[in-house]
N, C-alpha and C positions, 0 to 999 in steps of 0.2 A: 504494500500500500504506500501509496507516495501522501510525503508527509511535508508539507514545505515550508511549513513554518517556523522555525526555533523558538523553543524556551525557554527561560531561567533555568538556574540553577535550583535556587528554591521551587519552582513549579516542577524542574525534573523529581527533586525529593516529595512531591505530590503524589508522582504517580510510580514512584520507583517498587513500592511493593500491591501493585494493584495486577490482575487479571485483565485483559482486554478481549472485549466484545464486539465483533465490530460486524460489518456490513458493507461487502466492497462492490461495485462496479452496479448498485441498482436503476435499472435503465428504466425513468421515465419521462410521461409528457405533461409537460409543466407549464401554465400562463405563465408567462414572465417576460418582462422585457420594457423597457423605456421610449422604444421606438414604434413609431406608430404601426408600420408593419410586422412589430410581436404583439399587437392588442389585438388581435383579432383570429388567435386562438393556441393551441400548443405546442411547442415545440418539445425537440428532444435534448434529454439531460441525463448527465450521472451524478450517482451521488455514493461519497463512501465515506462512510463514519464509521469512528472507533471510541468505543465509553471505555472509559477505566473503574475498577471496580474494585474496593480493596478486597485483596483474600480473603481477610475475615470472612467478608459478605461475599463472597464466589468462591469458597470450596465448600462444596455438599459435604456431609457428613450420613445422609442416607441414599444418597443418587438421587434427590429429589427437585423436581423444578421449581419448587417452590422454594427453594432456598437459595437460588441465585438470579439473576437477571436474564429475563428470557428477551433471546435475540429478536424474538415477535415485536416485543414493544418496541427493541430500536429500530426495525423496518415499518413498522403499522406506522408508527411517528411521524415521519419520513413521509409515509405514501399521502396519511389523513393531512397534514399540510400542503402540499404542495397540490393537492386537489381541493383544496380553499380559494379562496378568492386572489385574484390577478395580485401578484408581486409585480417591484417594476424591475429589484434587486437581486442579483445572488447573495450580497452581504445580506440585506436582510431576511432573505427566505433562511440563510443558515443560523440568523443568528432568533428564529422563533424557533428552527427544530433544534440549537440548542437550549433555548429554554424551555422548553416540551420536557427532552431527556433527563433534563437537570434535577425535574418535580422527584424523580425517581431517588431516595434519600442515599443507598448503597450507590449509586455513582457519582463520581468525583471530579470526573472531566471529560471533555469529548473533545476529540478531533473531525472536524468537517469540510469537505471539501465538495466542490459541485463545479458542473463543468455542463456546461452547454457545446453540446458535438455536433451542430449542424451551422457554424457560423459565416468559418473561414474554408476556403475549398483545398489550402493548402496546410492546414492543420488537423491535428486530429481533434480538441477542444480548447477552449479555453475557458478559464473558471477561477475563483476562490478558494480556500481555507484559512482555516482560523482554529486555536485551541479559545477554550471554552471551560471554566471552572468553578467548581459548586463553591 
């Protein structure tokens, strides 16, 4: 997972003993866009996030899903946003699914990046991320 962002030192001690959970490469169609030719319907996007989760809270002690962070919610998040109402943003579309994930008490921070793949004829996307913490 490409991560492009750098953190402190102190945010690396954040996440140094955490589990991560993540969701890479989810492909969909998102209102979005500033330009008047992205208002008038959806285009294609990826998105990949990664929560961190401290051990504590993500190692089962009965194999049970109830006891750790199901990857459901970080994809359902993801999808129930961005099938809301028009963004004009990728900073901001990432930065309500980080506040979505965040409601979640066991995780501590998310990586998010999103990328619009249908821009440029000569690239593959371009896009954001961002760290994000409880």
């Amino acid at each position: 997972m490409l991560i492009t962002h750098p953190i402190s030192q102190a945010r690396t001690e954040t996440i140094e003993h955490c589990r991560s959970i993540y969701v890479r490469n989810l492909r969909l169609n998102v209102k979005i866009g500033v330009y008047d030719h992205e208002k008038y319907g959806a285009q294609p996007m990826v998105f990949n996030v990664v929560a961190y989760v401290k051990r504590e809270n993500a190692s089962p002690s009965h194999d049970g899903l109830d006891e750790v962070v199901d990857y459901d919610f970080i994809r359902n998040s993801v999808v129930d946003l961005v099938h809301g109402e028009h963004v004009q943003l990728q900073e901001t579309l990432c930065d309500k699914i980080a506040q979505q994930l965040l409601t979640k008490p066991a995780i501590v921070a998310v990586y998010i990046a999103s990328a619009k793949t249908n821009i440029y004829r000569d690239c593959d996307a371009i896009g954001v991320g961002a760290w994000y913490f409880a």
